[in-house]
Each structure stands twice: as structure tokens, then as C-alpha cells.
N, C-alpha and C positions, 0 to 999 in steps of 0.2 A: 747567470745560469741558475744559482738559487732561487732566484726569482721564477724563473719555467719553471722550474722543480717542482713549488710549492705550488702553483697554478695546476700544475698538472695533477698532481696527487687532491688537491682540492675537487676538479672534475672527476677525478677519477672515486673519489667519495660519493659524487652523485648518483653515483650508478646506483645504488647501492636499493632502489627500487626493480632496476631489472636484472639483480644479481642470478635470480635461479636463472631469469632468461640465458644469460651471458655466459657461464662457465666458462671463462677465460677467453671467451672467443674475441674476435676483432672488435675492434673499434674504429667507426671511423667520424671524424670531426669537419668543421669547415672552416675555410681560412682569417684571419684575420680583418682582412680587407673586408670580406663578405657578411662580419659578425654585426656590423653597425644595423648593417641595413637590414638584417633578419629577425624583426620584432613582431609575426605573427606569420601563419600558415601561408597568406597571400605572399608574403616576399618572397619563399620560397622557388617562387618564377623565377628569381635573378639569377637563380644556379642551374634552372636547366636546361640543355643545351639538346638543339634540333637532331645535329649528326650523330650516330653511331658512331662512338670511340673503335678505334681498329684495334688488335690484337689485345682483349681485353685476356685477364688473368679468372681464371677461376679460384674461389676463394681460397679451397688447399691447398694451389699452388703458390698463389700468392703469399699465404703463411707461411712457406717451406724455401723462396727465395727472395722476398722484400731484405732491402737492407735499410738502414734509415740513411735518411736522407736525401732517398731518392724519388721518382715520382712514379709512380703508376697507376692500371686502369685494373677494375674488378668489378668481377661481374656475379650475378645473383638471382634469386628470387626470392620474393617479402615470403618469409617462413607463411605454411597454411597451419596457423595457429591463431588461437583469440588474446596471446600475450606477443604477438608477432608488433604489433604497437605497444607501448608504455603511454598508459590516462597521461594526457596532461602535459605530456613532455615529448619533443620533437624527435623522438627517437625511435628506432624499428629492427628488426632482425632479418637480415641478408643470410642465405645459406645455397650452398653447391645447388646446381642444377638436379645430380643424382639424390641430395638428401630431401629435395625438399616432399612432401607427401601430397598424392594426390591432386587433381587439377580441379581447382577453385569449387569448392563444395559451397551453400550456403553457408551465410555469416553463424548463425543458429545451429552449425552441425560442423565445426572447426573442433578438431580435438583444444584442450586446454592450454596445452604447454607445445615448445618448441623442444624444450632439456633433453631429449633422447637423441635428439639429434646430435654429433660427434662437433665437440668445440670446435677441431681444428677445420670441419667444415660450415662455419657460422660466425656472422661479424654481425655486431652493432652498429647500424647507421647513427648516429647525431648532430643536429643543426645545432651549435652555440650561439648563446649571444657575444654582447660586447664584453661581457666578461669572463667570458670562458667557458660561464655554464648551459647545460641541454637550457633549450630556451621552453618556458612555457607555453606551449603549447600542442596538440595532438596532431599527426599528420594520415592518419587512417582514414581513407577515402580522397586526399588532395591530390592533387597533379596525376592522378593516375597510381597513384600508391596504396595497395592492398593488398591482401594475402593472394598470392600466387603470380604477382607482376615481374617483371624481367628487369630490374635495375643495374644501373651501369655506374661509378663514380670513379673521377679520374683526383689523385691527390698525391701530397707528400708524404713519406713515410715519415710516422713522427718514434714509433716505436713497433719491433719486432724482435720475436726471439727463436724462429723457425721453427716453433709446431703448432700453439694454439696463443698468440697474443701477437695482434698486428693496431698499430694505432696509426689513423690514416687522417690526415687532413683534406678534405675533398677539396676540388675548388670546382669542379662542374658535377652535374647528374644527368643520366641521360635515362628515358621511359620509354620504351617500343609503346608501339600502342596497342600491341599484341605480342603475348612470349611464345617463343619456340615450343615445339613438342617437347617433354623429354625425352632425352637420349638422343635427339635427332641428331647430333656427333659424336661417331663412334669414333675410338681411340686404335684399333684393328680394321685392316683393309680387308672389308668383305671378299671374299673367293669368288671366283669362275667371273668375274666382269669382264664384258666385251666393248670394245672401242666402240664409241660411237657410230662411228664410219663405218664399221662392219655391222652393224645391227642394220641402220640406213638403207644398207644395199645390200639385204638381206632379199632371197626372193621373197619369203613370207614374213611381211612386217609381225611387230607384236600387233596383239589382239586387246581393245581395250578392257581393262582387269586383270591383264597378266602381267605377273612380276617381272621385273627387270633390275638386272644389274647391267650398270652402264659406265663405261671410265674416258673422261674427255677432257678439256681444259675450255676454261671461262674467256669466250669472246666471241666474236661473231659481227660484231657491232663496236662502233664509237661509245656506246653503252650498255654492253651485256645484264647489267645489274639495272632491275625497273625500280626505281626511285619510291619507298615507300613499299614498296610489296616487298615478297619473299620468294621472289621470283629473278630466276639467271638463265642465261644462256650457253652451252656447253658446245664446243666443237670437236670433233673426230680427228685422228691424226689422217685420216684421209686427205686432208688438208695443210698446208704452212703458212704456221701464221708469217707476216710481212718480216719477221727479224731472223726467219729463219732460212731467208732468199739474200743470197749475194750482194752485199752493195744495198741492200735495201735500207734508206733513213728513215723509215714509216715512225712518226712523233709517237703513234698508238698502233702497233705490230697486232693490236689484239683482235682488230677490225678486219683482218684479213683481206683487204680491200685492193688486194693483186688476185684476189678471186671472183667469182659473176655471183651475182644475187643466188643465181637458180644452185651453183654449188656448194654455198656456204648454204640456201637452206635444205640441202641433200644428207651433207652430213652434219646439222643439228640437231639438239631435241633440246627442248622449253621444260625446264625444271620448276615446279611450284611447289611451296610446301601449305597444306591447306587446313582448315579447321575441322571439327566433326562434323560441321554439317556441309564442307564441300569447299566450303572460300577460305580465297587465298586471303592470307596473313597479312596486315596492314604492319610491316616490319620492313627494315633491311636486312639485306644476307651483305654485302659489304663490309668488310674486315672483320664480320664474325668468324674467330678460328684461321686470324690472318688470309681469309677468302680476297682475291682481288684479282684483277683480268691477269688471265695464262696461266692459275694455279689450275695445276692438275687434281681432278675431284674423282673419286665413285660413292655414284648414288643409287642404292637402291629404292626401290617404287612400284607403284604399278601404272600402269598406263592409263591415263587418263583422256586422250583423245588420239587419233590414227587414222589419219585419211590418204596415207600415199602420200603426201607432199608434205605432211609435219609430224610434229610425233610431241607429244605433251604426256609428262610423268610425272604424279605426286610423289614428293622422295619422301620417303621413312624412316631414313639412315643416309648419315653423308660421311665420309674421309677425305679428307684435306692431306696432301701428300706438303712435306714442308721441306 
């Protein structure tokens, strides 16, 4: 036990470079197993991992209930700052979705510092070596890592004190290859949304550009969630899904596949969340904000296509009913 001790208060001396950065905020480390083998930027690859981690934690909640000992996932964006990396050392600053500023400016036009940002919303990433310490080397620009990226790490709680100090052993990371909007989950269920089904079979569809608020649940398909995009499928209670018919054993209820093609796509509509210049998000929406078939969602958006037989809406705002 003295032995950790000292190890730990050792790296915890190293910081001592990205001290303004840090203000007490998290730290997160990587595991022992993984320390041998991570002697330059390239090894890096060994820890990250293809799927979206499901119900990730955002970083101030995760400060306010990690206990040690235990394992969880947190989620973030690389501060947009030009100290959001540390020269030289495998290290970077993760912050809440809401703190982080601004969507990816040039490198040349980053404010300087991340320290305004609120500790208990902002962790330290760090890769160690074999001996415990940030390993030399920079990771600004590698696997997808830079200021305004969407990062994921799933680890052991090594230390927490529930407001602004969380020490995290990672053992995987995971990189969208594109980060969500901000704000695009709201913590308040937007007003006045109408069921899917009643929109559907509305005599005057929406019109494309016109907002909508829409509230429905995720399926339709053996795969409502498209693999890599940022894109789901929402159904109307005009519909039941399969576990909600008598006797029915449907292995996936979410497929509705006691219903005809032409019904299921009557009462859907095709949810995408898309960039400023129009395309959809090379991401997943799958277990973002515990999202998974049959959760009940409202999304608002504006309509993006409408032709009487489908209905397609960029969302702006989503709610996750839990």
C-alpha cells in the first residue's frame, strides 16, 4: 500500500507542468497492463476501441458520483484551447460538453488557456508508461485527438472526492469521427410534441423547413440505429411494438414485424443530426444518453425532406425519457 502511495504522489508530482491547466480537475491514467506497451504516440492504437461505450457519464457528474474502486465510462471534448495538450507529454484536457468553447476555430486563433473553465467540469487525460509516469510524448493531432473532439474513456476509479478530483485509470478510449452539436441533449422535455403517428397522418404533412417537435420511440427495423452515422429511426404509438401484443416472443419487439412495411413506414420519421454544411455525422447515436431500441425520445428539428411517404428531420435538440 505504501508502495501505490508513493508511486502515486510521484505522478501526481508530474503534473506539475499542467498545473494552471488542471485546477484540481480529473485525472485520468491507463492501466497497468497497457503501460509496457505504450512507448510512443503509435501504440496508442492499443487502447482505442471501435464501439461507442453506452451510457457514458459526463465529466460533472461523474465527479459528484465515482466511487473508487469502481469502473466507469466519461465522456468529453479536447478543451478548445492551445494548452488543451501538454509539449511533450501524453497528456490533454477533457471538459463537459456545455464548458467546452466554441466549435473548432483554427489552431492560430485557440484562446491560450483552458483555467476559466470550472474544475469540476474538466479532467486530465494521461497515457503512463511502465513506470507510472505521463509518457514522453505529445498526442495533439494523433488518432483523431484535438481541440474540440468528442472523447470517450472507460476505466477504474483510482481516486475521487465528489466535486473537483477524480483519478481514472482508463483501460479503452473511444474517438467519433465526428462530435455531436452542443447542447444537442437537453435535460428538459421540450413542450407541445406530437406523436409521431399523429403528425404522419396528419392531413397536411410538415413542410420542408418547418420545425417540428416530434415524440416516438426507437425501432422500426432489426436496426433502427445506421451503423456509423448519427442517424435513428423513431416510431409512433400508432403502432405496437411486438412485446406489446399478447403471447408475443419477438427475440427484437423493436422491429415491429407483426406490422406491414407500408405501416411501419406511415408512422415513421428518419432522424439525422447533420453538420453546417448539411451531412450527416459520421458518429453513432447508440448508447449515447442510454439511447437504445424502444427508448422513448423528443426531437426537435426541422424537416428536412417530405414527400407523403416519408418524413426526414434534422434534430437540434433531443430528450431521452429514462
Amino acid at each position: 500500500m505504501t508502495t501505490m502511495m508513493t508511486r502515486m504522489t510521484s505522478v501526481v508530482r508530474t503534473m506539475t507542468l499542467a498545473a494552471a491547466l488542471l485546477g484540481g480537475a480529473a485525472v485520468v491514467m491507463l492501466p497497468q497492463a497497457a503501460q509496457a506497451q505504450i512507448k510512443s504516440a503509435g501504440d496508442v492504437k492499443t487502447l482505442l476501441m471501435t464501439e461507442l461505450p453506452a451510457n457514458a457519464l459526463e465529466i460533472s457528474a461523474a465527479m459528484k458520483s465515482a466511487k473508487v474502486g469502481e469502473t466507469i465510462t466519461v465522456r468529453g471534448n479536447v478543451a478548445m484551447s492551445k494548452d488543451a495538450f501538454v509539449e511533450n507529454r501524453a497528456m490533454f484536457t477533457l471538459v463537459d460538453e456545455t464548458t467546452r468553447k466554441g466549435c473548432c476555430p483554427p489552431s492560430d486563433k485557440l484562446p491560450d488557456t483552458a483555467c476559466d473553465i470550472p474544475a469540476e467540469g474538466r479532467a486530465t487525460v494521461q497515457i503512463v508508461d511502465a513506470n507510472g509516469k505521463p509518457a514522453r510524448f505529445g498526442l495533439s493531432g494523433e488518432h483523431g485527438l484535438k481541440p474540440g473532439a468528442e472523447v470517450f474513456v472507460t476505466g477504474k476509479v483510482e481516486t475521487a472526492n465528489g466535486t473537483d478530483a477524480l483519478v481514472l485509470t482508463a483501460t479503452s478510449i473511444h474517438v467519433p469521427k465526428a462530435a455531436l452539436p452542443t447542447g444537442l441533449f437537453v435535460s428538459t422535455q421540450p413542450e407541445n410534441a406530437k406523436d409521431v403517428s399523429e403528425v404522419r397522418k396528419a392531413a397536411t404533412a410538415p413542410k420542408v423547413g418547418e420545425e417540428v417537435v416530434l415524440r416516438g420511440r426507437i425501432g422500426g427495423s432489426k436496426e433502427p440505429f445506421v451503423a456509423g452515422r448519427a442517424v435513428l429511426t423513431l416510431i409512433g404509438r400508432g403502432l405496437k411494438a411486438c412485446n406489446e401484443n399478447p403471447d408475443d416472443k419477438c427475440s427484437k419487439p423493436w422491429d415491429y414485424c407483426c406490422e406491414t412495411n407500408a405501416d411501419i413506414l406511415a408512422n415513421s420519421v428518419t432522424v439525422q443530426i447533420v453538420d453546417a454544411k448539411g451531412q450527416i455525422l459520421r458518429t453513432e447515436m447508440k448508447g449515447r444518453r442510454g439511447l437504445k431500441e424502444l427508448s422513448e425520445v423528443v426531437v426537435v428539428g426541422k424537416v428536412a425532406a417530405s414527400d407523403g411517404k416519408s418524413l426526414v428531420v434534422n434534430a437540434t435538440a433531443m430528450y431521452v425519457h429514462q
